[in-house]
N, C-alpha and C positions, 0 to 999 in steps of 0.2 A: 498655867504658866508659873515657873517659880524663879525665882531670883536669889540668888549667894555672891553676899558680899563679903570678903576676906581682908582684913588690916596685912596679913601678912604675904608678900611677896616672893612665894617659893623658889623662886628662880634669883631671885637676890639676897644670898647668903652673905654676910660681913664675915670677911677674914682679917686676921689679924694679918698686922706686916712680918711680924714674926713667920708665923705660920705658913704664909707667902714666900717668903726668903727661904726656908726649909722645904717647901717643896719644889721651889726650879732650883736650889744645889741638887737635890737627891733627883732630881731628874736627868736621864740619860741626854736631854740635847741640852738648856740654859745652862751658864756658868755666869757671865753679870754681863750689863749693860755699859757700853763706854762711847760716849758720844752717838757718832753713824752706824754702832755697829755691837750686834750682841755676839759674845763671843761663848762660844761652841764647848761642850767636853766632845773631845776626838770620839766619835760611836765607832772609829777601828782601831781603837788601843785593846790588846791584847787581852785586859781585862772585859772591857764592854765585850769583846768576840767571845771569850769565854763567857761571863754571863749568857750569852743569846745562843749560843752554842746548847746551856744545858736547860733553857728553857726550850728548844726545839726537842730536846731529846724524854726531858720534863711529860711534855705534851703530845707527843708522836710514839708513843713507848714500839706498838707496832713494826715500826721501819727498820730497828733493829742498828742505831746509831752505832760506829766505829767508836772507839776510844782512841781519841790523838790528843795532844800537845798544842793547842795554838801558840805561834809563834810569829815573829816580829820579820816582814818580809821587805817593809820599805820606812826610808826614814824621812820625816818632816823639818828638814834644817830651818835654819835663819842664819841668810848670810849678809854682815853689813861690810860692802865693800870700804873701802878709805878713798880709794880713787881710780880714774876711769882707765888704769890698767887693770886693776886686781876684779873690773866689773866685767874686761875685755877676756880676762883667764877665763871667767864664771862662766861668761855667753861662748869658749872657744867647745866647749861639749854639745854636741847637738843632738845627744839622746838624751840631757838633763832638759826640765823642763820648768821656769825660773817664771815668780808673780813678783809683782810688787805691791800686792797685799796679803794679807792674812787669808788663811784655805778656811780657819778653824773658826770662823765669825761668820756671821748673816748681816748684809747690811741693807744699811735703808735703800728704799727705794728709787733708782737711778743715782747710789749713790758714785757707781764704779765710774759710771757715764762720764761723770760729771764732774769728776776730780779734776783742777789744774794744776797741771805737773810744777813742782818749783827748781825750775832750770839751775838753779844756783846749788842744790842738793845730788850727792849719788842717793838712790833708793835704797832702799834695806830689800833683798830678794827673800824669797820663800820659795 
């Protein structure tokens, strides 16, 4: 029977925070944390689709990829009404489809749930 004993922990690398910070910017989903909610780089901005585009193509050479132009097909507004007309205009569309939080964030857990609305405020739409 033999026995190995190791001081070091290979599963527990020390990163710097530095180092930390530069890998979720340059990652395709973190951008930073704020309070409830981490907020997102869009993975359908035009660029992200182009990246993934030519990494399918990169990778697939076989399938014989078309060459096109990704292009810009829906747009992610922010609307802050002033008051419960200009909120009454927003909702008179009913093939628009309006949040009253952020698409572009992850948030905590049962945070949407859980929210109490503050009656004295219009919302900011998305």
């Amino acid at each position: 029977m033999s026995l190995q004993i190791s001081c070091k922990d290979e599963l527990a690398e020390v990163q710097s925070e530095e180092a930390l910070k530069a890998e979720v910017t340059n990652s395709f989903a973190a951008r930073t944390f704020s309070g409830d909610s981490l907020m997102l780089q869009n993975p359908y901005s035009t660029e992200n689709m182009t990246k993934a585009y030519q990494i399918l193509k990169d990778k697939n050479p076989e399938y014989g990829f078309e060459e096109f132009n990704v292009r810009t097909t829906h747009q992610y507004l922010k609307f802050t009404p002033s008051n419960e007309e200009e909120v009454s205009l927003l909702k008179s569309d009913s093939t628009i489809h309006y949040f009253d939080y952020r698409l572009d964030a992850e948030y905590k857990k049962e945070y949407l749930e859980n929210r109490i609305p503050d009656n004295d405020s219009i919302p900011v739409y998305y």
